[in-house]
C-alpha positions as CSV (number, residue, x, y, z in Angstrom):
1,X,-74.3,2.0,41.6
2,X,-72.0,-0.2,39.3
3,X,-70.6,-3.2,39.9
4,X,-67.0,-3.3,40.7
5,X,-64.6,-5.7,41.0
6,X,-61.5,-5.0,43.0
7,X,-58.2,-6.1,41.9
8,X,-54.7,-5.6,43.0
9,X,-51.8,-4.3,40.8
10,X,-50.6,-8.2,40.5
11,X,-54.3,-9.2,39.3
12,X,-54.1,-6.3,36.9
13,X,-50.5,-7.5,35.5
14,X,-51.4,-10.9,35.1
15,X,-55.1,-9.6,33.1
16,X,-52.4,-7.5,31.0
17,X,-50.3,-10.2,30.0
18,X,-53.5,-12.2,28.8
19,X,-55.0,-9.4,26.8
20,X,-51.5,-9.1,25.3
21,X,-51.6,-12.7,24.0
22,X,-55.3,-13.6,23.5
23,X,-55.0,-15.9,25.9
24,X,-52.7,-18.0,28.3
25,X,-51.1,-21.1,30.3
26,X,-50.5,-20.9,33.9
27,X,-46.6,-21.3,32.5
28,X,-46.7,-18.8,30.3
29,X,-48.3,-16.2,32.4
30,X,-45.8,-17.1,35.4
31,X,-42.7,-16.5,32.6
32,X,-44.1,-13.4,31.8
33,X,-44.3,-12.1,34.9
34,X,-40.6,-13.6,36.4
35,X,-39.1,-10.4,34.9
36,X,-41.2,-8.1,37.5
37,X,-41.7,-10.4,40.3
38,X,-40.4,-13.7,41.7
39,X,-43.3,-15.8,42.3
40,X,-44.2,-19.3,42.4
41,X,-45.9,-21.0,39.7
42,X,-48.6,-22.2,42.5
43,X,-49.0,-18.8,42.9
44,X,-50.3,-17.5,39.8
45,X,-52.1,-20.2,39.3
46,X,-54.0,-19.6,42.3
47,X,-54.4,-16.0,41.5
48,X,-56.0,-17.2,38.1
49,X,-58.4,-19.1,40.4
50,X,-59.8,-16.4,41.9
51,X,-60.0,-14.0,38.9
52,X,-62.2,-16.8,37.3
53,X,-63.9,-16.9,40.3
54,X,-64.6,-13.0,39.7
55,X,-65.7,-14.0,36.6
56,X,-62.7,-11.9,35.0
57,X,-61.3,-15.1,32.9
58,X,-62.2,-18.1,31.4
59,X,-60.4,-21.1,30.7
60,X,-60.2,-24.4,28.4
61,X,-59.0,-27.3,29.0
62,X,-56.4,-28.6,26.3
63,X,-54.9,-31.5,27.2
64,X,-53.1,-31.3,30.8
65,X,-53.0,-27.7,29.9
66,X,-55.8,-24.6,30.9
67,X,-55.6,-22.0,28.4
68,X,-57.2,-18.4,29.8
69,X,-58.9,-16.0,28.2
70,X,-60.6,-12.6,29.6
């Protein structure tokens, strides 16, 4: 039996937005997704916490900024 990971639809939307762009910021994942939902930066930060958690992302550091990639 496979592996699976289980992600909601907002996980899924927020993967979307970083295969779209190669890679992300907390910011520019949270402006991308204002047009859908209204959610606090905190938020999707937090919800990029767990997905590297899951082992979904990755991230590097660049200055103050975390850049994400899947």
């Amino acid at each position: 039996m496979p592996d699976t990971i289980g992600l909601t639809t907002l996980q899924l939307s927020i993967l979307q937005i970083i295969w779209d762009r190669g890679e992300a910021t907390t910011q520019e994942v949270w402006e991308a997704l204002l047009d859908e939902r209204t959610l606090a930066l905190t938020t999707v930060a937090t919800l990029l916490t767990r997905l590297e958690r899951k082992k979904v992302l990755v991230h590097r550091r660049e200055g103050r900024h975390q850049h994400r990639r899947a």
